[in-house]
C-alpha angles and dihedrals in degrees: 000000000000088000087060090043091051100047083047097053084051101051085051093046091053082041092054095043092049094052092047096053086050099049096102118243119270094192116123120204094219092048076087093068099033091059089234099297093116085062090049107045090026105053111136123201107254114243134186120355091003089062101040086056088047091049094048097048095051082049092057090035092062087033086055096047093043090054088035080055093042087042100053091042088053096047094053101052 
């Protein structure tokens, strides 16, 4: 049991990596001189393929916690 949790925990770690490195940057060169506001008054709701990468990370994120939880419990007994 804990080998299949481990490799688990692997494929959605590399899973995870790979879906971060492809969410596109949300830095703006002027937010430097606006002191942010233009992030907080200006926030758009994400659509398409932006949401579809938001909604699979959050999805990895709570899978990895989940097997990082299992693994811990099965370690120690």
């Amino acid at each position: 049991m804990y080998n299949i949790v481990l490799t688990s925990m692997l494929i959605v770690s590399v899973l995870l990596i790979i879906i971060v490195a492809m969410q596109p940057s949300k830095t703006n060169a002027a937010s430097s001189l606006t002191g942010g506001a233009e992030q907080l008054f200006g926030k758009q709701k994400a659509r398409g393929f932006e949401a579809f990468l938001i909604r699979v990370t959050v999805v990895l994120g709570a899978a990895f916690l989940i097997l990082a939880s299992l693994l811990v419990f099965l370690s120690s007994n």
